[in-house]
N, C-alpha and C positions, 0 to 999 in steps of 0.2 A: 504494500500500500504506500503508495508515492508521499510524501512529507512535506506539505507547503507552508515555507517561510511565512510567519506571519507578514503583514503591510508594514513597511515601516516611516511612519508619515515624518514629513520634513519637522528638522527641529532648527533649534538655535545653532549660531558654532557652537567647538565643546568649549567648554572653562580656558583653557591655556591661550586658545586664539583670542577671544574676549579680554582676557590678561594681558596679551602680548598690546595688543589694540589701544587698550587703553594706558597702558604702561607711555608705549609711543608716541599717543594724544596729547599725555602731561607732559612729558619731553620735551615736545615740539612746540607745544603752546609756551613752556618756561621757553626757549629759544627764540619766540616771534617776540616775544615781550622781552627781550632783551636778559632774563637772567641767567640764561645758560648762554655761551659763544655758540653761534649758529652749527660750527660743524661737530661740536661738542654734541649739541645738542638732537642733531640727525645720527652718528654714530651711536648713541643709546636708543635711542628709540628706533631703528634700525636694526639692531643688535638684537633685542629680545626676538622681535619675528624671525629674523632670517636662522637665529641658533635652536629655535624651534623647527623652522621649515629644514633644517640642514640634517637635522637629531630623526625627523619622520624619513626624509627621501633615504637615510643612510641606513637604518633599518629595511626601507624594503629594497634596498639596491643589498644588501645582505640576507636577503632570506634563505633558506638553504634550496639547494637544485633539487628540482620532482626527480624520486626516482621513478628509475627503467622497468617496469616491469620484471619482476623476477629478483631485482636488486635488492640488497639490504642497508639499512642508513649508515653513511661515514660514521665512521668510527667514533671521530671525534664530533661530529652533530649533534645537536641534543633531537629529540625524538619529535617532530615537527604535528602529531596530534592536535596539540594545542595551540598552534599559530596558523597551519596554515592549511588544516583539516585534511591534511595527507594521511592514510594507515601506513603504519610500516610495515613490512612484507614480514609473513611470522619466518619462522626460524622453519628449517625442513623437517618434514613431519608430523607439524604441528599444523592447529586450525585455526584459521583466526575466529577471533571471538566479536558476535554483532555488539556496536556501540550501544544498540539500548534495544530491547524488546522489539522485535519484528514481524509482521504480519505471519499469519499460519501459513500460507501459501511458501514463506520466505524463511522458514523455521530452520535452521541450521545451515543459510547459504552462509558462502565465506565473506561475499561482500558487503559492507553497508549498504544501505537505503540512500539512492540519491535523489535529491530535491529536487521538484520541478524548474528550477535555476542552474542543474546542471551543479550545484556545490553537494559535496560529502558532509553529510551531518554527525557533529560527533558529541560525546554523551556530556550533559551537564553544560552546554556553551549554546548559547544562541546562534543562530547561524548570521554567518557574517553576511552583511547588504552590501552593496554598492551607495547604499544611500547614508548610510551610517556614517556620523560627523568626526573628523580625526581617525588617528594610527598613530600607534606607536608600539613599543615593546609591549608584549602581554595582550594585544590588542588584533583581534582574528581577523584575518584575510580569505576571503573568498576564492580560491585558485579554483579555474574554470575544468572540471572536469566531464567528460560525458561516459566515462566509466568508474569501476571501482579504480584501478591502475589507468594515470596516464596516457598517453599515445605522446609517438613524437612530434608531434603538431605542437602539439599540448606544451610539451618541454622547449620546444624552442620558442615559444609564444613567453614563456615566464621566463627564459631564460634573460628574455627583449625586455621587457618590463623592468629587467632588474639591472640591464644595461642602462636604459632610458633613464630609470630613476637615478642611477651614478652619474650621468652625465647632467640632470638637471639638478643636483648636488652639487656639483663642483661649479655651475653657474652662478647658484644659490648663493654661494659659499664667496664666488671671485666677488658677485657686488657689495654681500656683507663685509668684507675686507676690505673693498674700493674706500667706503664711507667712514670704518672702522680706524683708517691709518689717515684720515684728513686732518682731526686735530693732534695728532702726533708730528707731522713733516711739516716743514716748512713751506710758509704760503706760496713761496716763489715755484713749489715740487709739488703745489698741490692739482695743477692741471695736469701735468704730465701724468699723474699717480689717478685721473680719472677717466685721462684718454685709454692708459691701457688695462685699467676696468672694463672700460665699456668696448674697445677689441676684443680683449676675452669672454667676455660676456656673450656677446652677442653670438659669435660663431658656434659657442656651445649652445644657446638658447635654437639655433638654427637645426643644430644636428640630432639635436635631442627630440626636437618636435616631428621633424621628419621620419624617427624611426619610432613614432606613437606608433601602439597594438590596434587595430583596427582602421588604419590606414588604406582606402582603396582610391581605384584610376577614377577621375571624374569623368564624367561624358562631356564631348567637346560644349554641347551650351552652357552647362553649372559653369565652365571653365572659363568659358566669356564673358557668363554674365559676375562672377568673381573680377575676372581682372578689371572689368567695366568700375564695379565699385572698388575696387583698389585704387583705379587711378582717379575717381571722383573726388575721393576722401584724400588720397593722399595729396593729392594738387591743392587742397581745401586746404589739409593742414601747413604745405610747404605758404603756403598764398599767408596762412595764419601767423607760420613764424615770422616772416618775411615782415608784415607788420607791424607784429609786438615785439619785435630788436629794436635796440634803439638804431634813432636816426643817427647818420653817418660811417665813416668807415668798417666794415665785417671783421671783424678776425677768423683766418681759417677756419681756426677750429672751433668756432660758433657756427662759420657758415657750414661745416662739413657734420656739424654734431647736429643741427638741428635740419637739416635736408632727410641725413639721413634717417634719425628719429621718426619725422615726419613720416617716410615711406614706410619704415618698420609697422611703427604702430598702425598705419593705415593697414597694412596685410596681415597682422595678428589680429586689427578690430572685425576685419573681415572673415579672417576667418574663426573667429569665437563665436560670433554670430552666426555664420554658419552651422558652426556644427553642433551650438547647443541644447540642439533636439536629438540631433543624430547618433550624438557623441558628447556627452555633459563631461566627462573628464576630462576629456582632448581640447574642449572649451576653455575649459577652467584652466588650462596650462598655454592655451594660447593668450587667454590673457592677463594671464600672470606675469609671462615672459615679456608682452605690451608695455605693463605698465613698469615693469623693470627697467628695460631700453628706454622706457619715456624718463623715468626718471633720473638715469644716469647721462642720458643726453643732456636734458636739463641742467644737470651738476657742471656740464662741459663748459655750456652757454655762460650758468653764469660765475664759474670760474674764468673764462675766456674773458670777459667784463669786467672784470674783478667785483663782483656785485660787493656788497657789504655781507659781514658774516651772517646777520639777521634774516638775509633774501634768503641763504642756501637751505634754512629750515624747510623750503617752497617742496624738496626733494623728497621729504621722507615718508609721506601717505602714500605717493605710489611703490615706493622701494618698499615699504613696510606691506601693503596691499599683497604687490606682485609675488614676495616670498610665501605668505599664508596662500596665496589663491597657486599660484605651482605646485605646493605638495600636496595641497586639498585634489588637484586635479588628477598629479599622479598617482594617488590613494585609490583614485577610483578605476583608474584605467587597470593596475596594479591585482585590483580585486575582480577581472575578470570581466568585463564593460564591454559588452556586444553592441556593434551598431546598430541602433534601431532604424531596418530599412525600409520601413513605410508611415515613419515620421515624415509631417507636410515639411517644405521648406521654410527655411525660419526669413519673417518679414521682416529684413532689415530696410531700414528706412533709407534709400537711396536718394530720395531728394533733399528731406530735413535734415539730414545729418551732415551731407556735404553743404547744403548750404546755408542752416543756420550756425557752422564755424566760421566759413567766410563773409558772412553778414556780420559776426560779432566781431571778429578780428577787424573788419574796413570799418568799424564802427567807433572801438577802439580807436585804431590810428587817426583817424577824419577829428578825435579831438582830442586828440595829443598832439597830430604833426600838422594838421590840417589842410592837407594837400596829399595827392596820390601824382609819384613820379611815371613815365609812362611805361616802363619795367613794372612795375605793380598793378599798373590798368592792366598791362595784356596779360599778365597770370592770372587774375582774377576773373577776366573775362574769359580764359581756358578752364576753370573752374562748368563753364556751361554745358560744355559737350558731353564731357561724359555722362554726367547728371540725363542728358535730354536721352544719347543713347540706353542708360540702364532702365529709363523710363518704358522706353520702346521694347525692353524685354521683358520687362516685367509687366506689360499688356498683352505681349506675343505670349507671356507664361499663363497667365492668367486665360486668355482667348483658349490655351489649349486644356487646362486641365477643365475648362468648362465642357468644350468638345469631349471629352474624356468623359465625363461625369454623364455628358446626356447621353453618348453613346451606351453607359451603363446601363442606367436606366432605359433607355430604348431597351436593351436585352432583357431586363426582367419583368421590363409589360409585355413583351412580345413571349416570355417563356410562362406567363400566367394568364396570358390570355388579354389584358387590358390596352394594349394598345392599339388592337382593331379598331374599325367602326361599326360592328358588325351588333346588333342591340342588344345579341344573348352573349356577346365575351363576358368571361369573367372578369370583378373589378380583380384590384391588388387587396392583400388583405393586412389583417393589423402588425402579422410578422414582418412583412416587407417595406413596411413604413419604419418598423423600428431598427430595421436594418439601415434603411437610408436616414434615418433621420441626426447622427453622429458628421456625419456629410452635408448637414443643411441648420449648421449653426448659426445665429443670427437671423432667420424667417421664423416664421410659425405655424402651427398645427391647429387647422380647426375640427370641430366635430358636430357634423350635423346630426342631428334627429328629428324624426318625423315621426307628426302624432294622425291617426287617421280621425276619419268620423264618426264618433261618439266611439272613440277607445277600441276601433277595429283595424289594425293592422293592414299598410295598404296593400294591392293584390301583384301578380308580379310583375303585370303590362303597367301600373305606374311606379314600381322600380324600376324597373326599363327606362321610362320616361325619366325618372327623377335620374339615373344616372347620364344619359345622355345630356340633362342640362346641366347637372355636376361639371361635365367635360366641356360643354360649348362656355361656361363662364370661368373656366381657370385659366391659364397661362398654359404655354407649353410645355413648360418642366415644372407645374405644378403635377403632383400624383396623388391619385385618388382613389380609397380604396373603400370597400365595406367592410365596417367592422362590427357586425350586430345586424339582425334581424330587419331593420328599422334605421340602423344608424350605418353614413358613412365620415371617413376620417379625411381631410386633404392637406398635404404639407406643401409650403410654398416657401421659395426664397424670399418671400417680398418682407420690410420692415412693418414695426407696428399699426403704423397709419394707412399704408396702403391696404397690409392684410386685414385690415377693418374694413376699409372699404370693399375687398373681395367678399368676405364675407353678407357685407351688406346689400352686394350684389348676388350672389347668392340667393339669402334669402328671399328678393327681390321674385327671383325669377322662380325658386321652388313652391312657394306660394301661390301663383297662377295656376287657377282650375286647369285638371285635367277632362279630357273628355274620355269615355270608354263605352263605346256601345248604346250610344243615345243618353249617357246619364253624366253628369259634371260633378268631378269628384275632387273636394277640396283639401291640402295639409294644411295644419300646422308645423309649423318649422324651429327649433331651437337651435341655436350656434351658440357653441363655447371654444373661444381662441387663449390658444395658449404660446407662450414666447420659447422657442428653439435652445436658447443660447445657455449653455448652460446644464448640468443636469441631464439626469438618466434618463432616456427612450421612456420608462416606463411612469418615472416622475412628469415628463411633457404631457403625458396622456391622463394621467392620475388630475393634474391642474384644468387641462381642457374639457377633462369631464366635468369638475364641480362645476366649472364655468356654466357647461349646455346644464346643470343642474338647474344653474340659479337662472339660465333663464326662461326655463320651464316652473320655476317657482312665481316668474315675475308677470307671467301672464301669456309665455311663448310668445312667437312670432317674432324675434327681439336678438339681438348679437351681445354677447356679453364677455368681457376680457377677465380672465385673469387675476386678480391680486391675493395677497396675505389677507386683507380686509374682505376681500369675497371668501375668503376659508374660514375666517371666522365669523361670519354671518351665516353660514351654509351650517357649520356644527353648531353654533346658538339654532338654527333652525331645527335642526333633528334630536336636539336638546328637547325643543317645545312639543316635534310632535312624539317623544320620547314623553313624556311627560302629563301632557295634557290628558290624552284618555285618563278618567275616572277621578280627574279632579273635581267636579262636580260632585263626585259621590263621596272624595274625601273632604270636605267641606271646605276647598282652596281657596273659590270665588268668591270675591267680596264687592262691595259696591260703597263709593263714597259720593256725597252729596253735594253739588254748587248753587246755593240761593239764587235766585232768581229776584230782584229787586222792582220796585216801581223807583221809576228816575225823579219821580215829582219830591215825592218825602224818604223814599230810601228803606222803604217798607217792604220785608219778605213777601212774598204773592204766593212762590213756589219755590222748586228744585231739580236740580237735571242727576241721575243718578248716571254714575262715571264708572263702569266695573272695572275692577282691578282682580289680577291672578296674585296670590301670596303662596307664589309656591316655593316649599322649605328647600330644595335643589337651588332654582334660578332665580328669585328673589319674586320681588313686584315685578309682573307685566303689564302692560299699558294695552289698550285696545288695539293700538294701533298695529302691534305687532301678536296677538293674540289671534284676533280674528281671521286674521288668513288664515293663520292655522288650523283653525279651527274650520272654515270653509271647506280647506284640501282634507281635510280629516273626515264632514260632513258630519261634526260636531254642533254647527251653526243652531239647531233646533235645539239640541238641549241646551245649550249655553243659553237661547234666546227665552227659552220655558222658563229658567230659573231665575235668570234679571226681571220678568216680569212679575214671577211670585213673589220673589223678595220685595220687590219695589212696591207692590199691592201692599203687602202686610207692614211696611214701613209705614203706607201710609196711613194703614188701616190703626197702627198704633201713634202717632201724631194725633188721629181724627180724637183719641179718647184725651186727649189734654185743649181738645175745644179749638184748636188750629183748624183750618178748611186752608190748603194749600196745596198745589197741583206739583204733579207728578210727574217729570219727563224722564222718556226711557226712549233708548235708540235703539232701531232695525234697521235691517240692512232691506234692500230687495229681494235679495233671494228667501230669507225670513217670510215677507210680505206674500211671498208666491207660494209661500206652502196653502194648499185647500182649507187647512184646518185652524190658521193662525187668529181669524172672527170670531171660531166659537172657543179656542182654548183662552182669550184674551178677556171673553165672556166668563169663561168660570172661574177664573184667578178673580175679578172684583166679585163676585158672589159668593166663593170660598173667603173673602176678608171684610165682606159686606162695604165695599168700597162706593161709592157714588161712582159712573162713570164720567162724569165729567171734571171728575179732576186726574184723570190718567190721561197724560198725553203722549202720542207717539210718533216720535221724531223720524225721518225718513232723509238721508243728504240726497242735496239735489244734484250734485257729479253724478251720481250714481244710480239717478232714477229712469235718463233717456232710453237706456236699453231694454228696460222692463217699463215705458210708460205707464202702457194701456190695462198692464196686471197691477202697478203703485196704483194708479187711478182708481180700478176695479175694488183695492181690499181699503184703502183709506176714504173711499164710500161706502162702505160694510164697518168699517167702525164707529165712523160718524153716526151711523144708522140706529149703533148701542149707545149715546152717548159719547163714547171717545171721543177728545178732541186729539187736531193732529195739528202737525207743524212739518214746513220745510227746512232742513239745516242747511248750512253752508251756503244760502244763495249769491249767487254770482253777480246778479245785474246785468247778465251778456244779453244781448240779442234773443237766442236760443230759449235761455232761462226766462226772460219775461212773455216771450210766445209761449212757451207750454204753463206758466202758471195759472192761465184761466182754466187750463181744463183740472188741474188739482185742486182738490176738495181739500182744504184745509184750511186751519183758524191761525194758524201762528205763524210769521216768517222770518226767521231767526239769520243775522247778515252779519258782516266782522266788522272788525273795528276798520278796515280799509279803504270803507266808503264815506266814514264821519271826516277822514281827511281833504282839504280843499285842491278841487280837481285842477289840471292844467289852465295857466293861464288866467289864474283869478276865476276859474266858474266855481259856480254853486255844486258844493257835496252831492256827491250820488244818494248820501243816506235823505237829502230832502222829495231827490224824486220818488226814490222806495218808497217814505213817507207816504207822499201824497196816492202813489198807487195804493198803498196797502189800505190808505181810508178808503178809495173809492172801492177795495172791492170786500172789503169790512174784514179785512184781514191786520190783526195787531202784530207790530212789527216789535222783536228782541233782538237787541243788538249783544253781542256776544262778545266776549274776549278782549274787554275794555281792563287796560293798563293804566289809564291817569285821568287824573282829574279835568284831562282837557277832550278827552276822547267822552268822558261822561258828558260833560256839558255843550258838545256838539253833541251827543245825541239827543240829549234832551232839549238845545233847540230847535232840531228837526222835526220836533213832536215825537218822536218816538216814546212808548209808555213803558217798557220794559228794558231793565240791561242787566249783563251777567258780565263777570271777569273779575281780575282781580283785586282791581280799583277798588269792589264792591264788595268780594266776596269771596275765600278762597275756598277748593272742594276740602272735606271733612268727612268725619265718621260719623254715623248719626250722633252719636253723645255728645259730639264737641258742637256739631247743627243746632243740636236742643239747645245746649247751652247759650248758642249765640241768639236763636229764638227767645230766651228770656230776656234780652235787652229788649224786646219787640213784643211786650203784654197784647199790645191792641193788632198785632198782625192776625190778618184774614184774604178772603179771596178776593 
């Protein structure tokens, strides 16, 4: 049974690099503030990293050699188990013994169990990563095996490694001593003692990276379009120095340290960037060695100058850098760092990088020297071309792996059937989506659903239909697959806004009647979009669903995106209808009270009962988010049966302390369209011996257009018993005051939006209400009054009735009662 490495997710450096780091930091800052001598002060701070990075490369440039098959360990070696998970060969005759407990299949072989990594696991040690921060003594190496024993592949591959590391050792080593012997020699020997640093240097940083492990031929484009941005960069940066030297005469060896700098570090930036996806070790040692050369060129420049001791502090963040980041890189390469060869290529920025150097450098100069000689115009202006050429390939790269990608995709709608036009192909289905969808990071995933008529599934000739307008309204490399009975999925490159818009299109067009056989047959449609980028195939889909959830919660027909605030609205929703069943029978629902005033003297009249949910789970709910629920539940009847009883016997206990005060209680329409809602309404005030003219029943007027002519129907059937009725929420629109003659009702209840003075100096809409409501003996309640200015436009309007909270705030019966005793003489 194969043994898989745990994950081992990114961490900090280890301690020693964080040490070295900040040991150098203080260093270098005493040095820039003058209390340490400048070279004084880059040699210690120098010093810790590079005697670290020198202390890891020379351990693994000593590791001991893989043996040969059959071979047994030098003599004088110590037994490599614990460093670098090699078995030693047993003695003849003998068996080797498994490292730790091995599967039954594996029960007395001689060889360990090797990890799906290709590494020997051995008993009591974590198995060594490539990811894993530092090396040093005691500290396990992954050597790459793909058997129990070696192969000579094998052995000369580690053999290289341990080369490579001695040679980026003694590189390591030449610039820590470069820096090291500066405040030792005399200033006059101090340039000479940095040029042949940085000669040594360099050619080992050369030799050593060339013979990286993992090293292969580039194909002629990668190789073009590399030296493109080598020389983009590098002109950038030669254009950069050229610059920031001071004005007048060059010295050599400033003009020779910093040309050449310049080229270096542009082909080491180029290629760390390359390769670290492909190759993170080989990264890491490319730019290590970067900023190594960068720094010791520097030292050249301003040695050559004779800068002040204070400048050359400028030297030691990259000297100090480049040591930790070379042996971090050869650790990993060291531990066995296979190319990853179907990493994308890495997006190095070939425009902003070359040119906002040479933007900052002319920008620089233009005020300090304030003039460009014509040797600086025409470098700078050679700064363009290659910029424009790397541009051109990286559209050519780009044109092709798109070609590449739809060519894919053509092959796996054509191997499942979906890319005919034929009406019975198969779509794509949800596997194929999550296959591609890792390749279409940055667009989005929607999910449609279709709901049929009256909860019947539609038949297969308008899936048919629905998938062929699926296809006429997406893109060309959009794919579109079914995934459900009812539901299909489409993924699309497009960003948030347009994939809204597709979607909206979409919907658009799936909601148009279908015809079949002489009869027109209608969906509904929910879309739920969800964003690509980021996250697991099956998380994209997990999101896009709640999405088509919520907006089948919100009324269908409707697009709805995505967010953390739609997940937690969605699970507060399954909370409630979690919940609600048999709250009513656990005595949850409650009802609070808002007085109802006369504007003239401020006299109770009545009260609007306000039910509240007190459920011991999810606290108080509000109606507002109650009664959907309750709808989709088909809860609505009972819920509505029990705010009426309560409400009756509330007032039926009021009436015995000599109040006569009316009673408002809200329904919905669909309430109002039960058959039975006249005579149950009937025996609730006959069970409390209620008059019925003091039970009022509120109906909102948004909400009546759709069911007019059945509101019309049963708020005449109440009228009939006494009940009196009211409008809520009236609008004042057009609409609203055309259908108010046909409603039967006594009360018409309007916000505080209309007591405000209209555009342009007109008179309050609440005066026109007014005068309608006399004329059709309809008394107008103004509702939802906050001030004292909102009360007194309504009651110049003539209005006779206000509620809010100016007046009144809702309450418990007993806190009602009580405010009712400041009011002896209150009546109807």
């Amino acid at each position: 049974m194969p043994v898989t490495p745990p994950a081992c997710p990114r961490r900090l450096p280890p301690l020693p690099d964080l040490a070295a780091s900040l040991g150098g930091a203080l260093f270098l800052l005493a040095g820039a503030v003058g209390l340490v001598p400048g070279p004084a002060a880059v040699a210690l701070a120098v010093a810790g990293g590079s005697a670290l990075a020198c202390v890891r490369l020379a351990w693994l440039a000593g590791l001991p050699p893989t043996p040969s098959p059959g071979a047994a360990p030098a003599p004088h070696a110590p037994a490599p188990v614990a460093r670098d998970h090699a078995v030693p060969s047993p003695a003849p005759g003998t068996r080797r013994p498994a490292p730790f407990p091995t599967h039954r299949a594996n029960a007395g072989a001689e060889h360990p169990i090797p990890s799906p990594d290709r590494s020997v696991v051995t008993p009591d040690r974590d198995i060594a990563s490539p990811d894993r921060s530092g090396a040093g003594p005691g500290r396990p190496v992954t050597v790459d095996r793909g058997r129990s024993e070696p192969t000579g592949r094998q052995a000369r591959r580690v053999a290289l490694s341990r080369r490579v590391a001695a040679i980026l050792d003694a590189a390591v080593l030449v610039a820590g001593l470069t820096v090291a012997v500066l405040p030792l020699s005399d200033p006059a020997h101090r340039l000479p003692v940095a040029l042949v640093g940085l000669g040594l240097a360099a050619p080992l940083h050369a030799v050593a990276l060339l013979r990286l492990p993992g090293r292969s031929r580039l194909p002629g484009r990668e190789r073009l379009r590399r030296t493109v941005d080598v020389v983009a960069l590098g002109v950038s940066l030669v254009f950069a120095g050229w610059m920031l030297l001071p004005v007048g005469p060059v010295p050599v060896a400033a003009r020779v340290a910093s040309v050449g700098g310049a080229v270096a570090l542009a082909v080491l930036a180029v290629a760390a960037m390359a390769e670290r996806r492909r190759r993170p070790g080989a990264a890491r040692c490319h730019a290590g060695a970067g900023l190594t050369l960068a720094g010791l060129s520097l030292l050249v420049v301003l040695l050559a100058y004779d800068a002040p001791d204070r400048a050359v502090s400028a030297v030691g963040p990259p000297l100090l850098a480049g040591a930790l980041l070379t042996a971090a890189g050869a650790r990993r390469t060291s531990a066995g760092e296979r190319p990853h060869r179907g990493a994308a290529p890495a997006a190095w920025p070939r425009l902003t990088a070359p040119a906002g150097v040479a933007a900052l450098a002319a920008g620089v100069h233009l005020g300090t020297a304030g003039e460009f000689t014509p040797a600086a115009m025409a470098l700078g202006l050679a700064v363009i071309p290659p910029i424009m050429v790397g541009e051109l390939l990286a559209a050519a790269d780009h044109r092709r792996r798109v070609e590449r990608l739809a060519a894919s995709e053509a092959s796996l709608r054509r191997l499942v059937g979906g890319e005919t036009d034929s009406a019975d192909s198969a779509p794509l289905t949800r596997a194929d989506l999550v296959r591609a969808l890792p390749r279409r990071s940055g667009g989005a995933l929607l999910v449609v659903d279709l709901h049929g008529e009256d909860g019947t599934a539609p038949d297969a000739a308008v899936l048919a239909e629905v998938r062929r307008r699926l296809r006429a309204g997406c893109g060309p490399h959009d794919l579109v697959a079914r995934v459900g009975d009812t539901e299909y999925a489409v993924l699309t490159d497009l960003g948030p806004v347009l994939a809204y818009a597709l979607g909206t299109r979409l919907l658009a067009a799936l909601v148009e009647p279908y015809r079949r056989a002489g009869a027109v047959v209608r969906l509904a449609v929910s879309v739920g979009l969800a964003e690509t980028t980021g996250g697991e195939p099956e998380d994209v889909f997990r999101q896009a669903g709640l999405a088509r959830r919520r907006a089948v919660q919100l009324g269908r027909d409707r697009v709805e995106w995505y967010d953390a605030y739609l997940e937690e609205q969605l699970v507060r929703r399954l909370d409630l209808e979690r919940e609600l069943p048999g709250a009513v029978a656990r005595g949850e629902l409650d009802l609070v009270y808002q007085p109802v005033v006369a504007l003239a003297d401020r006299m109770p009249v009545g009260t609007e009962a306000l039910l509240r949910w007190r459920s011991p789970t999810l606290g108080t709910v509000l109606p507002t988010e109650l009664l959907p629920v309750a709808a989709d539940l088909d809860l609505l009847g009972e819920v509505g049966r029990w705010v009426v009883d309560r409400a009756c016997r509330q007032l039926a206990a009021w009436s015995e302390g000599g109040r006569e005060l009316w009673m408002a209680v809200n329904v919905t329409p669909r309430e109002l369209a039960a058959p039975d809602f006249v005579a149950r309404t009937a025996t609730a005030l006959a069970a409390y011996d209620v008059p019925p003219e003091r039970l009022v029943v509120e109906v909102a007027e948004p909400a009546v257009g759709a069911e007019l002519s059945t509101v019309v129907a049963r708020l005449a059937g109440l009228r009939s018993l006494g009940v009196r009725t009211a409008l809520d929420d009236f609008r004042a629109e057009h609409a609203s005051l055309a259908q108010l003659r046909r409603l039967p009702i006594d009360l018409l209840k309007v916000g505080p939006h209309l007591v405000a003075p209209g555009a342009d100096g007109q008179r309050p809409l609440i005066d026109v209400v007014a005068n309608l409501g006399d004329r059709l003996g309809v008394e107008v309640v103004v509702e939802g009054l906050e001030s004292d200015g909102q009360v007194a436009g309504a009651r110049r309007a003539g209005c006779r009735y206000g509620q809010g909270f100016a007046l009144a705030r809702p309450a418990t019966a007993e806190r009602v009662e009580a405010w009712f005793e400041e009011y002896p003489s209150a009546s109807r």
